[in-house]
N, C-alpha and C positions, 0 to 999 in steps of 0.2 A: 529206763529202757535204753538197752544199745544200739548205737547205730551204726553197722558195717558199713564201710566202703572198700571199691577196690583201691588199692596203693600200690605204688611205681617210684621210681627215680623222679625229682623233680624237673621238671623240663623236658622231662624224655617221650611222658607221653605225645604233648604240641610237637617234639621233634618227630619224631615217627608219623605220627599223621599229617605232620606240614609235608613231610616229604614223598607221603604218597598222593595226598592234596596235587602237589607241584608234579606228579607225573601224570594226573591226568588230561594233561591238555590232548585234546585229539584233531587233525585238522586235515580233512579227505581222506581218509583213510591211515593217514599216517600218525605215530604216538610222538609227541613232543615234550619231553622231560625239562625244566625249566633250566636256563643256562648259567648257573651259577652254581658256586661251592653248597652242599650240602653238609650238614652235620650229622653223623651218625649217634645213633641211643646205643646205649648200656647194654651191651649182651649176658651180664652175667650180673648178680645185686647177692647181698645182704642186708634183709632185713632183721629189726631187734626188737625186741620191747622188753625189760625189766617191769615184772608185778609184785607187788606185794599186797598179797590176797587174806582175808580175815576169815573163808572158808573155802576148802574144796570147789574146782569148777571144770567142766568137761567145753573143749572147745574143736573146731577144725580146717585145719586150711586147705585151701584151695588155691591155687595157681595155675597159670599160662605160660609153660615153660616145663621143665624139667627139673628136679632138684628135691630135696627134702626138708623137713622138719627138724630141730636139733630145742630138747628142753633139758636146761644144764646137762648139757653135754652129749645128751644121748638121744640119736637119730633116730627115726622116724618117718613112714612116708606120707607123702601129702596125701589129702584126703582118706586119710585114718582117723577117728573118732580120738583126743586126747583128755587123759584124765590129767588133775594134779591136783595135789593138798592144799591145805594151808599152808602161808609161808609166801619164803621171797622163790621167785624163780626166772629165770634170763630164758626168752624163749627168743628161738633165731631160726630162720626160713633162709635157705640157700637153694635161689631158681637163675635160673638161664635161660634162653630162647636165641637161637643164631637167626630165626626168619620174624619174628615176634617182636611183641613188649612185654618183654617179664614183669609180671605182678602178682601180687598176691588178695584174696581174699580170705579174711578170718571169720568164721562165722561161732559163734556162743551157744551152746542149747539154751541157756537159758535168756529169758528177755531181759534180767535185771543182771547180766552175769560182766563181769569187767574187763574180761579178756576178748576183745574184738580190734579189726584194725580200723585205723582210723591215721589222722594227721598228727597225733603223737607216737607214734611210730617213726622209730628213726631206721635211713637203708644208709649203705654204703659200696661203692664199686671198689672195694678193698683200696683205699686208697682216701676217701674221704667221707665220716659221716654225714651227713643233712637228714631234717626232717621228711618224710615220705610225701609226698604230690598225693593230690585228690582231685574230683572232678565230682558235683551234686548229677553229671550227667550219669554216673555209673556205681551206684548204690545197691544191685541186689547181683547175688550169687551168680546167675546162669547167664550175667552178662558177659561178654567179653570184649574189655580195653581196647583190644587192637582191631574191633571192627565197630564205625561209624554206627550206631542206632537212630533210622530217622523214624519219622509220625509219618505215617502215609495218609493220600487224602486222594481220592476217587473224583476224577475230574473226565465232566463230560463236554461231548462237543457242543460248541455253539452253530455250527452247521458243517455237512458234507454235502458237498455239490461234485458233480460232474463237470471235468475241465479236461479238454485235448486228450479225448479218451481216458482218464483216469478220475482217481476220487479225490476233490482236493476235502482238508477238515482244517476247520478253522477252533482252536479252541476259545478264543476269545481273551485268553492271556496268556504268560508267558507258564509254560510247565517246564521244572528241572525235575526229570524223571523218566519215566519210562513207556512208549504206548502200548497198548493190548490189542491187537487187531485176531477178530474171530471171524469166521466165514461162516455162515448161516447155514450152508449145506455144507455137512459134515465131511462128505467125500471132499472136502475140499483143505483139508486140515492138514495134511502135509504138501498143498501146494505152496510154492516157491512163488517169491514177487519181492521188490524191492519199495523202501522205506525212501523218501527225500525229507531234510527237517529244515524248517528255517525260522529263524526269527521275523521272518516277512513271506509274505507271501510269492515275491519275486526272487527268493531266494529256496524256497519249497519246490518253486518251477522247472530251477535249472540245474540238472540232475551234472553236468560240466563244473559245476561253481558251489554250491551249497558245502557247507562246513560239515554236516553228516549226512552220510549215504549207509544205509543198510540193504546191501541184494543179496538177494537168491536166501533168504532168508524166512521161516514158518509159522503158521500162528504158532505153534505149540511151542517155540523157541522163546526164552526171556530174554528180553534187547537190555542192554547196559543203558545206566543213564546219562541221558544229554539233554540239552536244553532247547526248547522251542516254541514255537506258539501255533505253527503250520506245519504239516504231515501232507505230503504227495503221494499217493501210489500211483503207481506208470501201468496201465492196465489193466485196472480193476473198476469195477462199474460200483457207484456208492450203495447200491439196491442189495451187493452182495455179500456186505461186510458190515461188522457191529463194531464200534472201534470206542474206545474209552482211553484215559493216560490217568496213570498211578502217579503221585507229582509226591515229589520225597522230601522231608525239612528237618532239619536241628528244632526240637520246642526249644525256641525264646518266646517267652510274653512281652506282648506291645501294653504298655503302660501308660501311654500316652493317647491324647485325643485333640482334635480342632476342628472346631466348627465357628463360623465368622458370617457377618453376612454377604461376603465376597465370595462369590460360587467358585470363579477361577481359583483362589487361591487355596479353597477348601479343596479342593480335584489336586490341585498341583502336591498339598498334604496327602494326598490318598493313594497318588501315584509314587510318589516319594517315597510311603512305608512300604508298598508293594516292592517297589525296587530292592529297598534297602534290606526287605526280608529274603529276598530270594539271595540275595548276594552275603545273607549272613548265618552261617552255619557252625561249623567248630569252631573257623576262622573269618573275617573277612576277607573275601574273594576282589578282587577287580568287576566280574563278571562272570553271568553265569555261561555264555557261549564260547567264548574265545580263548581264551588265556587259562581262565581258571584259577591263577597262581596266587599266592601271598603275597602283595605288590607292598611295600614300606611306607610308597608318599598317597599308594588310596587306603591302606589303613588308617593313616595319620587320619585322614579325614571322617571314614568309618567312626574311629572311636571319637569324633568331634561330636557326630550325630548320637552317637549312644546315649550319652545323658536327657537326651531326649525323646527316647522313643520307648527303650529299653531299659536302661540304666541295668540293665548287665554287666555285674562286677567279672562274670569267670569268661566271656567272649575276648573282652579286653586283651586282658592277660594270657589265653590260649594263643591269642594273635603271635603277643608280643615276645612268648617263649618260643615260638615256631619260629619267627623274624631270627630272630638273635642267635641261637642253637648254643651249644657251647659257652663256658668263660672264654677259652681259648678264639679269639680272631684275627684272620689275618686278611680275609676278604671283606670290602662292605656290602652290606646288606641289598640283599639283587644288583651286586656290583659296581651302587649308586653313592656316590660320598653324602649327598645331600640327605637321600633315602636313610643312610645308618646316623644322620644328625637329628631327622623328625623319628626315628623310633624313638632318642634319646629322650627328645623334647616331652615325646609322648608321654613318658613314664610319669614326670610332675603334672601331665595333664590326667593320669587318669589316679594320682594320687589325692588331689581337689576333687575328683569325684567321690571317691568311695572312703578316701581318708585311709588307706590300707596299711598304714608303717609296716607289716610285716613282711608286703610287698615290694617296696622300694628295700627292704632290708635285703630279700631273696636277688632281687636281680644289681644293688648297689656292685659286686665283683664283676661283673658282664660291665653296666656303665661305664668301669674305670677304665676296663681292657680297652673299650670303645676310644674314650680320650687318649691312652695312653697310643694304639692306633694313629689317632688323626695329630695327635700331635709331634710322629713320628716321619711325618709326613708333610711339614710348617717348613716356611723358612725362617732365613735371621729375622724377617719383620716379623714373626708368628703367624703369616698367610698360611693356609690348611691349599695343598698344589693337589690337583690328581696325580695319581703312577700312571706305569703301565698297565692298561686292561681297566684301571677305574675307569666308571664312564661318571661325568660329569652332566647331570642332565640338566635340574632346575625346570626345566618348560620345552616344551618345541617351539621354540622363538630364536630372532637372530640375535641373540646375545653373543657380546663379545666376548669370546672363552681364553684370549689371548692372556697367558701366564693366569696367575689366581686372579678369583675373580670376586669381586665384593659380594653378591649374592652369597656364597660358600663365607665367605668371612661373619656376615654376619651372622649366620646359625650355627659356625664356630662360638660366636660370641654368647651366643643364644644356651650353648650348650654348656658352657662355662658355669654361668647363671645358675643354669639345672643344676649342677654338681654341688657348686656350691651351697642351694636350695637345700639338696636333697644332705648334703654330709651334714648340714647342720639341724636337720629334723632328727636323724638318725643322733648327733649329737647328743639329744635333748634327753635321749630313753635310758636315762637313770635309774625307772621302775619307776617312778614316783606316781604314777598316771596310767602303768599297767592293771589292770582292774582285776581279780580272783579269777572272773571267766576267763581270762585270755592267758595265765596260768600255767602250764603243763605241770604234771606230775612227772614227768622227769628232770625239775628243775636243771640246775646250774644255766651260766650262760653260755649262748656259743661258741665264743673264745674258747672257752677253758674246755667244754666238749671235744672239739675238735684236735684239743693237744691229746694226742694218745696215751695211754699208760702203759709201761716197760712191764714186762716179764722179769723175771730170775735170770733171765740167759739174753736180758738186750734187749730182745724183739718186739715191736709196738703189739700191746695184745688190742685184739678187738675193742669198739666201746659197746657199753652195755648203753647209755642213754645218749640222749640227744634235745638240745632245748627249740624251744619252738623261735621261729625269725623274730617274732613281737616281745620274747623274752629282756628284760633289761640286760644292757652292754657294762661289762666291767670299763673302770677308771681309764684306764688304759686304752683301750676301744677309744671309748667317747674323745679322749685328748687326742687321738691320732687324727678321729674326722670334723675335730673342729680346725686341728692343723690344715687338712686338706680344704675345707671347704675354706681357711683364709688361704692357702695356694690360689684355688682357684675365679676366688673373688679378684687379686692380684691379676690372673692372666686376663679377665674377662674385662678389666682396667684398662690394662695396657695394650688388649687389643683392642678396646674401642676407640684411645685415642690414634693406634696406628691406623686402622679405616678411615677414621675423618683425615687423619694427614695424607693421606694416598690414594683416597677414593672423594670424600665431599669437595665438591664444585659449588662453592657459595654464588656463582654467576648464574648457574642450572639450577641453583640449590635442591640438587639432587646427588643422587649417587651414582657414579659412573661406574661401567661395567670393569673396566680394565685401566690398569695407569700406563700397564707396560708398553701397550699398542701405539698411544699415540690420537688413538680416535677418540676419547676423551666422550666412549657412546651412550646413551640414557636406554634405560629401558625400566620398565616399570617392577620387575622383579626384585632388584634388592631393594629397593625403596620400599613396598609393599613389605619387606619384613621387617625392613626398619619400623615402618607404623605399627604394623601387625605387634610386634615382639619389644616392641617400647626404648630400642634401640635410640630413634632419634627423642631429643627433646620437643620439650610443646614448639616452640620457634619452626624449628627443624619440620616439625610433622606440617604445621602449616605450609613452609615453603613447597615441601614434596606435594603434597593436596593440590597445591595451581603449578609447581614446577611441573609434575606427571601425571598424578591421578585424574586431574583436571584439563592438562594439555593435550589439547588434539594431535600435535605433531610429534607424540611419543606414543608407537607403535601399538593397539589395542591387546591384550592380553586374548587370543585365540581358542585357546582349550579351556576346556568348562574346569581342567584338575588344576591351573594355575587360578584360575577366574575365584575360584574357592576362598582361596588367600586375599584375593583384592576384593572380593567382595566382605569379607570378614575385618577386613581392614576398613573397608566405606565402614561397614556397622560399628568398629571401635571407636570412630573417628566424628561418627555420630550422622552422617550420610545416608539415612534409610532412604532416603527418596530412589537413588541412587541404585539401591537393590530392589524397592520394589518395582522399578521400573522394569528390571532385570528379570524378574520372576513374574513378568506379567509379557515380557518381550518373551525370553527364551523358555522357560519350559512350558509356559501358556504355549507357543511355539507352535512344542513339539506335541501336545495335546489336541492342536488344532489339526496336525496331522494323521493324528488318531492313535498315538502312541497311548501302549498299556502298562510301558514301563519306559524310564527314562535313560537317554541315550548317552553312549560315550562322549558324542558332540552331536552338535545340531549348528548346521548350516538352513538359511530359509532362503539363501537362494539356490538350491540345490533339490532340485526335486523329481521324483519318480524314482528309477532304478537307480540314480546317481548318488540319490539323499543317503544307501546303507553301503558305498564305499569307503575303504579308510585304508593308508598304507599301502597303496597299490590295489588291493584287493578288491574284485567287485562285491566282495560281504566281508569286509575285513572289520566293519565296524560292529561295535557290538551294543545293542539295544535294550540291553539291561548291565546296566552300568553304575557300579555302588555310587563314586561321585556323583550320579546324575540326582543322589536322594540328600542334599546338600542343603534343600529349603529346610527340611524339618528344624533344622541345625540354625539357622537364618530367621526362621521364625522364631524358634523359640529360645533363642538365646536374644536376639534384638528387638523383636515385633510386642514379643507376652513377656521379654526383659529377665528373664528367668537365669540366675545366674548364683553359682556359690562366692562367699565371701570368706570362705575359710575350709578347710580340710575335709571332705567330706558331707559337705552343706551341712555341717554344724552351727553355720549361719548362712543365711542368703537371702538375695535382693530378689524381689519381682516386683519389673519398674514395667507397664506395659505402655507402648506407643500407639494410645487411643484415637489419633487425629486417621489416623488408618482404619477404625471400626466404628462402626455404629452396635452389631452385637459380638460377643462373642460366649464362649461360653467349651473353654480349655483346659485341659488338664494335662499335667508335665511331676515329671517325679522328682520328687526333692530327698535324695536317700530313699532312706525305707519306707516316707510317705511319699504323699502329692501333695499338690498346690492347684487347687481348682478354681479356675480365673474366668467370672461373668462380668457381661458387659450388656447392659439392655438399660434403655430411653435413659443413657447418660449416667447411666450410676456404675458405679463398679463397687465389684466385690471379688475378695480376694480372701481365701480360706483353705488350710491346712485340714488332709484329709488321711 
C-alpha cells in the first residue's frame, strides 16, 4: 500500500512557519515580530522522481502554488488525472507560491500503485538537488502545509462570578486558544463588550496592564488565539452569558508516566507535562503568553525533556530547522553567540536520542557554516569575542563580560567536540550497516547526485534522482570528514589548554570570568559547563563542587533557564540531594501558590500582584514557561536514572535512586519501546515494554 505525503524543500517548511510562529507575539494591542534576521523559504522548487514501472499506472498531483506537471518532457496541469505505460519515465512538478509554501502532493488511484510522493522524491531550487522534506503531521490530500492543523478540545469554566460589575471566569488552567462567549438572549448577539485575558487573575482585572484586550467586539465574531487562564468582561452580569474556550494543540503523545509515593513530587510531574505540553507544538515556544518566539537556549532545554515525556523524533528537529534557517549565516541564532553554540550541541544531543545519521547528515553543511561563523570571529588565542549587535548573554547575572569570556570559550570547546563527534560518525557510513529498508531506489550517493550532468551544449541538465541523507558516502566523502573531524579534535585541544592558561585560578580552583579585566571574577556559569560538558577533569570538577557550587560567597544562579544547567550538573556530579531539595523548595513553591502551570521564575518572597512582574512589567512575567517543565527531565534522567548508552538507546542504563522512594511505579521511553520501573515493600523491577 502507498503512503502519500505532502513534500517541500527541506528546511523550508520549519522556515515558513518558524517565521510566522516569530511574528505572532502580540502585546496591548501592539504586533511584535521578533528582532532578529529571518530566513526566507523557496519561492519557486522542482520536484522529480525517475520510475521504472513493470505495468501501466494512472496517478495525480496536487499542489499549493501555481505550476505544472511535466512527464518526459511533456507538460501537464496539476490536478489532471495522469496516465503512463510501462517503462522508465522522469516525472517533474514545477510549483511556485510568492505568499506560500510550495508543495506538492502525489496521489496514486491505485492503493498498491508506486507512483506517490514521498521522501524519495528529490526537489531542487534550480541550483541544488536534495531529498524532499516530510512531516507524519501532513499525510492526506485536503491538507494544507502552510497552515498549522491543531486537535481542538472544548474546555469549560471552572467558575463565573460576578466581580466590580462584571463577569469574571476562571477556567481553572491555562487555555492557548480561543473564548466563545454567547448571550442567552438573542437580541443580544451583535452587542458590543470587551474581552480582558490574563494568566492571573490580577491581570484579567486591569483592563490598563493585561497583555490581551479585545473591545467593542461580538459574540458572533471569532477572537484569534491567545493564552490564558482568566477572561474579564467589564459589564456584563454572569446570569447573561454562556461562555466556553476552544483550547488548540499540535497531537504529540505523552509516553510517559510517574507515580512515587511522594505526592509533591508526583504534582510537580503533572504540572511539568501540562506546562511542557502547552509550550509544545510545531516548535518549542518559550511560552505560551509573551514572547511566543523560537528561543535557541529554552529549546536546548525543551529538547532535554523530550526523551522523557515524548520522545518525539520530528518536534526536535522542526525546532532545530526553524533555529538555524538557511546554510548560509551570518547572524547568530536570536542574535545570541552562546544561543547558536547549544543549537550545535543540540544536534549530538538529539542524535543519542533517536540515533538518526540521516539527520546529522542533512543539517552537517548548516554545522560547519555555524563553526566556520564563530571561528571567524576568535582571536590569536582562539577566544570566540562578540561583534557588533551580537549579544552575549549566558544568564542575567553580573558576569564579567569584559573582552572573551570563559563561559563562551568553553561551548566553543564544547562545540569543537560536536564536530568532531559528528564528522566521524558521518565517517563511518561506508554502506556496510545501511540496512535494504533505508535503501532508496534511486540509488547512487549524494556526492555524485549532486555533480550535475552536461548537456551537448555545456549546460548542467537537470538531475533525474537524488539519494536519501542515510545513503552510504563515497571514499572520498568519508576521507574529507575524517580529516575534519581530526581538524577539529586539534582545535577543541588547543583550546582547552588555552582556557586553563588564561582562565583557571588553581587558588579559586575555578574559572574566572575574564582575564582581561583584572578582577580575576568567579561566577558559577562557566564552571557549570565545565562539569556539565566534561570539560574539567575529575580533580578539576571536585575543586569547582567546593570552589563554587558548594561556596556561599559565589553569587546564586537566579533564573530557573541558567539553574537548569547547574542543576543538571548537581545530577552529573552525583548531588541529588541537591536538586531534590530544589524541586521540593522551588516548584513545590510555586504549587503552593496555586500555580497550574509552571513559571518563568518564582520569587517566594514576592507575593500578591508583585509575584507576576518581570522586566519592568506589571505582567511581564510569563506563567507558563517551557523551562519551568525541567523536573521531568531531572527526574527521569537522575531519580528513575534512565539514560542511553549509545545512539539511539541501542543500549541503555536504568540505574534508579531508590533511597528517595519507597513506591514507584514509571514508565519512560526507551526508543520505540519503554522501560516500566516498579518499586513496592523494597523490591524493584525493571522491565522493557
Amino acid at each position: 500500500m502507498n503512503s502519500a505525503v505532502w513534500i517541500w524543500y527541506p528546511g523550508d517548511f520549519e522556515i515558513y512557519h518558524g517565521m510566522k510562529q516569530n511574528f505572532r507575539r502580540e502585546e496591548r494591542g501592539l504586533g511584535w515580530p521578533a528582532f532578529w534576521k529571518m530566513d526566507d523559504w523557496r519561492k519557486n522548487l522542482r520536484f522529480f522522481r525517475k520510475y521504472e514501472l513493470k505495468e501501466a499506472e494512472t496517478f495525480t498531483v496536487y499542489g499549493r502554488g501555481v505550476g505544472h506537471v511535466q512527464v518526459d518532457g511533456q507538460k501537464i496541469p496539476i490536478g489532471k488525472e495522469i496516465s503512463v505505460s510501462a517503462g522508465t519515465h522522469l516525472i517533474e512538478v514545477f510549483i511556485g507560491s510568492m505568499t506560500g509554501l510550495p508543495c506538492i502532493y502525489v496521489e496514486n488511484s491505485a492503493e498498491e500503485g508506486s507512483i506517490y510522493s514521498d521522501s524519495t522524491w528529490g526537489v531542487d531550487d534550480f541550483l541544488e538537488a536534495v531529498p524532499a522534506g516530510t512531516s507524519s503531521l501532513y499525510t492526506r490530500r485536503e491538507q494544507d502545509p502552510g497552515e498549522v492543523e491543531y486537535e481542538e478540545l472544548l474546555v469549560q469554566p471552572q467558575s463565573v462570578t460576578e466581580k466590580d460589575g462584571g463577569a469574571l471566569i476562571d477556567f481553572g488552567r491555562m487555555v492557548d486558544g480561543r473564548p466563545v462567549i454567547v448571550f442567552k438572549d438573542n437580541r443580544d448577539s451583535e452587542r458590543a463588550f470587551t474581552i480582558l485575558y490574563g494568566e492571573s487573575e490580577d491581570e484579567a482585572m486591569d483592563a490598563a496592564f493585561c497583555y490581551y484586550k479585545e473591545e467593542n467586539t461580538t459574540a458572533d465574531r471569532e477572537l484569534r488565539k491567545r493564552a490564558f487562564r482568566f477572561l474579564y468582561l467589564p459589564g456584563i452580569r454572569p446570569g447573561e452569558i454562556e461562555v466556553r474556550a476552544v483550547h488548540q494543540r499540535v497531537p504529540l503523545k505523552v509516553r510517559a508516566s510517574f507515580h512515587s509515593d511522594d505526592e509533591m513530587v508526583n504534582r510537580i510531574w503533572e504540572v511539568s507535562e501540562e506546562t511542557y505540553k502547552l509550550c509544545s507544538g510545531l516548535f518549542f515556544i518559550d511560552g505560551i503568553k509573551r514572547d511566543r518566539w523560537v528561543w535557541s537556549g529554552d529549546a536546548y532545554q525543551s529538547m532535554m525533556v523530550n526523551p522523557y515525556l515524548y520522545f518525539d523524533r520530528e518536534i526536535d528537529k522542526r525546532t532545530s530547522r526553524a533555529l538555524r534557517g538557511n546554510t548560509e549565516i551570518r547572524q547568530h541564532i536570536n542574535t545570541i553567540v552562546d544561543y547558536t553554540m547549544l543549537w550545535l550541541i543540540s544536534i549530538q544531543n538529539e542524535y543519542m536520542m533517536d540515533g538518526d545519521i540521516a539527520y546529522v547528515r542533512e543539517m552537517y553543511p548548516k554545522m560547519e557554516a555555524v563553526m566556520d561563523l564563530l571561528f571567524s570571529q576568535t582571536d590569536e588565542r582562539g577566544f570566540v569575542k562578540g561583534r557588533e549587535r551580537d549579544w552575549i548573554y549566558i544568564d542575567w547575572a553580573d558576569i564579567d563580560k569584559d573582552g572573551p569570556i570563559s563561559a563562551e570559550q568553553v561551548l566553543l570547546w564544547k562545540c569543537c567536540g560536536v564536530m568532531a563527534y559528528c564528522a566521524g560518525r558521518l565517517a563511518d557510513r561506508d554502506g556496510s550497516s545501511v540496512s535494504d529498508d533505508n535503501r532508496s531506489e534511486c540509488g547512487q550517493n549524494i556526492a555524485e547526485s549532486r555533480k550535475p550532468a552536461l548537456g551537448p551544449d555545456g549546460r548542467p541538465l537537470p538531475a533525474d534522482h537524488v539519494a536519501p541523507y542515510d545513503a552510504p558516502l563515497p571514499a572520498e566523502e568519508r576521507q574529507r570528514l575524517k580529516e575534519r573531524a581530526a581538524i577539529y579534535e586539534e582545535k577543541a585541544e588547543n583550546l582547552r589548554q588555552a582556557i586553563l592558561d588564561y582562565y583557571w585560578d588553581e587558588e579559586k580552583g575555578a574559572l574566572i570570568d575574564s582575564f582581561t579585566s583584572g578582577r580575576r571574577n568567579v561566577t558559577r556559569h562557566a564552571n557549570i559547563f565545565a562539569a556539565l560538558f566534561d570539560f574539567a577533569d575529575e580533580e578539576q570538577k571536585k575543586q569547582i563542587c567546593w570552589g563554587v557550587l558548594y561556596n556561599e560567597n559565589v553569587p546564586q544562579i537566579t533564573t530557573p533557564y541558567f539553574k537548569f544547567f547547574e542543576l543538571d550538573a548537581l545530577g552529573k556530579l552525583g548531588d541529588l540531594d541537591g536538586i531534590w531539595k530544589m524541586l521540593h523548595e522551588y516548584w513545590g513553591g510555586m504549587l503552593e501558590r496555586g500555580a497550574v502551570t509552571f513559571w518563568e521564575l518564582f520569587d517566594p518572597a514576592e507575593e500578591g500582584r508583585a509575584q507576576y512582574g518581570m522586566y519592568g512589567d506589571p505582567f511581564g512575567k510569563s506563567l507558563c514557561h517551557a523551562w519551568g517543565a525541567s523536573p521531568i527531565y531531572l527526574l527521569g534522567r537522575y531519580f528513575l536514572g534512565v539514560r542511553p548508552t549509545s545512539p539511539g538507546y541501542a543500549t541503555y542504563e536504568v540505574k534508579p535512586a531508590l533511597q528517595y522512594f519507597d513506591k514507584l511505579d514509571c514508565t519512560i521511553p526507551v526508543g520505540k519501546k519503554s522501560v516500566h520501573i516498579t518499586l513496592e515493600s523494597g523490591e524493584l523491577a525493571v522491565s522493557e515494554c
